[in-house]
C-alpha positions in Angstrom: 0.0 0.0 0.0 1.5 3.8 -1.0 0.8 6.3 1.3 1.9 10.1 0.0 2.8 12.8 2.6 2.1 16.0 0.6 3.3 18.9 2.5 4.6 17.0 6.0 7.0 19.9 6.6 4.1 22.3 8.7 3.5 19.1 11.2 6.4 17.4 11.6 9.2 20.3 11.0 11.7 17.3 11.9 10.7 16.6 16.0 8.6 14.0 15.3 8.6 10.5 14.0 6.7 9.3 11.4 7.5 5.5 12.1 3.8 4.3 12.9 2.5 5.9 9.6 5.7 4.5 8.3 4.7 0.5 9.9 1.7 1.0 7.8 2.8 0.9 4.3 5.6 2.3 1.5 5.2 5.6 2.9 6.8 8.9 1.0 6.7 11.9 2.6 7.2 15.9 0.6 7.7 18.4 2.9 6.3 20.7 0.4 4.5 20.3 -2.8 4.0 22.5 -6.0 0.5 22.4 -7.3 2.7 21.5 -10.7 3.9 18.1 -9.1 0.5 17.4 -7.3 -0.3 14.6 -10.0 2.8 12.9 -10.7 3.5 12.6 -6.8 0.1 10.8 -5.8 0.5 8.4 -8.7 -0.3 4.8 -7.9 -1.1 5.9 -4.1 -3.9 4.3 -2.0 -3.2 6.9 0.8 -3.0 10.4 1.0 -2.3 13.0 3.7 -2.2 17.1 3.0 -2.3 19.9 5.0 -3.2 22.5 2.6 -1.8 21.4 -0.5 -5.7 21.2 -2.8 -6.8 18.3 -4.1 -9.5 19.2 -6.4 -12.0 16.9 -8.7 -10.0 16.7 -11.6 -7.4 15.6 -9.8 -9.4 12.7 -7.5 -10.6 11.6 -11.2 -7.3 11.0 -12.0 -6.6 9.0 -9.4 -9.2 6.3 -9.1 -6.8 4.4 -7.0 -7.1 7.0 -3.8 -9.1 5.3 -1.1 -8.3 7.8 2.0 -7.4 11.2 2.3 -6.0 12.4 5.6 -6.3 16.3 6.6 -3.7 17.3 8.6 -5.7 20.0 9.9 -9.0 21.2 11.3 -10.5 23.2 8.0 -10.7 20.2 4.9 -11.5 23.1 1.7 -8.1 22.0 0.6 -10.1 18.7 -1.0 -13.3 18.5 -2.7 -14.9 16.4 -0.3 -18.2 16.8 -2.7 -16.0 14.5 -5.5 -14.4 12.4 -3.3 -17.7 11.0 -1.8 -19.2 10.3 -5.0 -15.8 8.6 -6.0 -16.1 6.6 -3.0 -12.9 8.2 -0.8 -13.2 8.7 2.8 -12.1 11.9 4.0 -10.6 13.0 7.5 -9.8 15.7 9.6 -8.2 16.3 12.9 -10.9 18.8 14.6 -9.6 18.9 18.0 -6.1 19.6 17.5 -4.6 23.1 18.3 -7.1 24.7 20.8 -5.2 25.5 23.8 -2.4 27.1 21.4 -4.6 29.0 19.5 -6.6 30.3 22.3 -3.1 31.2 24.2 -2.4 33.0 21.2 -6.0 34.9 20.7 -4.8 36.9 23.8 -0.9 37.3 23.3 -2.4 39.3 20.3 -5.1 41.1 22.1 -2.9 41.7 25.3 0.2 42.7 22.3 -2.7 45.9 21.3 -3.7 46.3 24.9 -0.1 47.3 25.7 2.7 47.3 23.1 4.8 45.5 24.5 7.0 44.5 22.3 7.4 48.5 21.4 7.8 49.3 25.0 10.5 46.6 25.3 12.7 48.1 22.4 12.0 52.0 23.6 13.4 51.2 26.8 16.3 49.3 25.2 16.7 52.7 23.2 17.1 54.7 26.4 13.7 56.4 25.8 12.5 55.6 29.3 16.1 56.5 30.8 15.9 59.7 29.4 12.1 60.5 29.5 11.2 63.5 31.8 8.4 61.7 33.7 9.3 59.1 35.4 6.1 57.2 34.4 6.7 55.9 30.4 4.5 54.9 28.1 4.3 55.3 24.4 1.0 54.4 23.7 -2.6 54.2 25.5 -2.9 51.0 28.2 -6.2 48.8 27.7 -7.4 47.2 30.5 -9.3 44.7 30.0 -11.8 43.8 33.2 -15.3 45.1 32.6 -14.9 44.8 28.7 -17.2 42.9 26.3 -15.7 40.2 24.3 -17.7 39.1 21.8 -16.7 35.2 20.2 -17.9 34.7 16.6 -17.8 30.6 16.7 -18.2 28.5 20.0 -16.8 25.3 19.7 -13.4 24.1 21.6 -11.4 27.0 20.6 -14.3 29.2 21.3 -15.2 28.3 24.9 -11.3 28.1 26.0 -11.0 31.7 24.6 -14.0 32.3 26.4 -12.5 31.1 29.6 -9.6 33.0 29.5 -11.5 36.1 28.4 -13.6 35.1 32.0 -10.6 35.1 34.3 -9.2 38.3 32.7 -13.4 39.5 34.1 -14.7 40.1 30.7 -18.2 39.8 29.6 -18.7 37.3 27.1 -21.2 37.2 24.1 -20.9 34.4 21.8 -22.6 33.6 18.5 -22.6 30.5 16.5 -24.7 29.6 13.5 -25.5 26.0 15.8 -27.6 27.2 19.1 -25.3 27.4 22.2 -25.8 25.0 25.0 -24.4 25.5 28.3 -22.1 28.6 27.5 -20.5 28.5 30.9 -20.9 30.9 33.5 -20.6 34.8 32.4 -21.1 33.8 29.2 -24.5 35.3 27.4 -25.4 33.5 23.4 -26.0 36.7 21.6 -27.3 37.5 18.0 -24.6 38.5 15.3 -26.3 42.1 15.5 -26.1 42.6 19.6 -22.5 40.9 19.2 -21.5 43.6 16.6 -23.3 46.4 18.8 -21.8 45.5 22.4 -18.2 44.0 22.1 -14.9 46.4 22.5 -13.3 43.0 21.4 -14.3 40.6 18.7 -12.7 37.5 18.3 -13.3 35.0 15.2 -13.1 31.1 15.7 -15.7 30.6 12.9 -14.6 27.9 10.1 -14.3 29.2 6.4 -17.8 28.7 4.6 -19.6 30.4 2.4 -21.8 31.9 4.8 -18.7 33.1 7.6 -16.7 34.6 4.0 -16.5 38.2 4.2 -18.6 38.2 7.4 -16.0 41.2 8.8 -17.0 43.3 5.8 -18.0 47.2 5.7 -22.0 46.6 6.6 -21.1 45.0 9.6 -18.1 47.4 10.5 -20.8 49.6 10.8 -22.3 48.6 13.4 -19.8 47.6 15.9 -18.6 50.3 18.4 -15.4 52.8 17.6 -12.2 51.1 18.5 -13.1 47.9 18.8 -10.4 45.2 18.2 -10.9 42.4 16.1 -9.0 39.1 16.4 -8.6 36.6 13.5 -7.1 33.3 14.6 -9.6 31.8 12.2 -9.8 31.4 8.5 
């Protein structure tokens, strides 16, 4: 059995091992792969794996011999999942992977707006603070965040960790997601797109990449939200 690795490079940069994957077959593993050498490098295999190298109908039609395609990531719109069911391929994901590290890094970004730290860092470095007449320095305003609304755009895993964290920093939290909330989790309030848009001073995204979430940060809804509001995209 072949097994193809299309683009291995963005989940196993080299720590990991790839011997069970490896035990299962003739495995061959690209860390990257040009949509020009998509074809010729999935020739004769039973099994592949991508990450966001597409695999699109014409090229599943090709390959009639493809029985399993492995994502290597939570969104699949890299394969056309539509073709591959009617050609009989199974198609995976790994859904669950990631949450804890993308939360963590919803709020290194919000907390980077909030207070500039990294520009702090490097004006004190510079002597800025040394030889600043007040002995208080700062460079740009301070956001705190306590008593602030967060609103979350997408409430699954990622969505309820952010959620928590947004919680101990003693946010209020709306969430919205196109499936009806259950449990939310204390502090936590499901809200319409609209009252979301109206009430949040932050917006964070952890919406998947459909048709109906493309473009959904566009200039109507810009409109309503309040001035000054941050929005954070850790989403597609």
């Amino acid at each position: 059995m072949k097994i193809v690795v299309l683009d291995g490079y963005t989940l196993n940069p080299g720590d990991l091992s790839w011997e069970k994957l490896e035990s299962l077959g003739e495995v061959t593993i690209y860390n990257r792969t040009p949509a020009d050498q998509i074809l010729s490098r999935i020739e004769n295999a039973s099994i592949l794996f991508t990450n966001k190298t597409p695999l699109s109908a014409e090229t599943l039609k090709a390959n009639p011999q493809v029985k399993f395609i492995g994502v290597l990531a939570t969104g699949y719109n890299v394969v056309d999942v539509a073709a591959a069911a009617d050609l009989g391929i199974t198609v995976t994901n790994v859904p669950i992977y990631g949450t804890t590290a993308v939360a963590q890094m919803t709020f290194a970004l919000l907390l980077e707006i909030c207070h500039h730290a990294w520009a702090h860092n490097i004006a004190v470095k510079d002597g800025e603070w040394t030889n600043n007449q007040d002995w208080s320095f700062w460079k740009y305003p301070l956001v705190e965040l306590a008593d602030k609304t967060m609103g979350i755009i997408g409430f699954g895993r990622i969505g309820r960790a952010v959620s928590a964290i947004a919680r101990a920093f003693g946010m209020r939290v709306l969430a919205y997601d196109a499936f009806p909330i259950n449990e939310p989790g204390d502090g936590v309030s499901p809200a319409t797109l609209a009252t979301l848009f109206a009430e949040s001073d932050v917006i964070s995204l952890h919406c998947p990449l459909f048709d109906s979430t493309a473009g959904l940060i566009n200039s109507a809804n810009i409109e309503k939200m309040k001035d000054g509001v941050f929005i954070i995209n850790t989403s597609r």
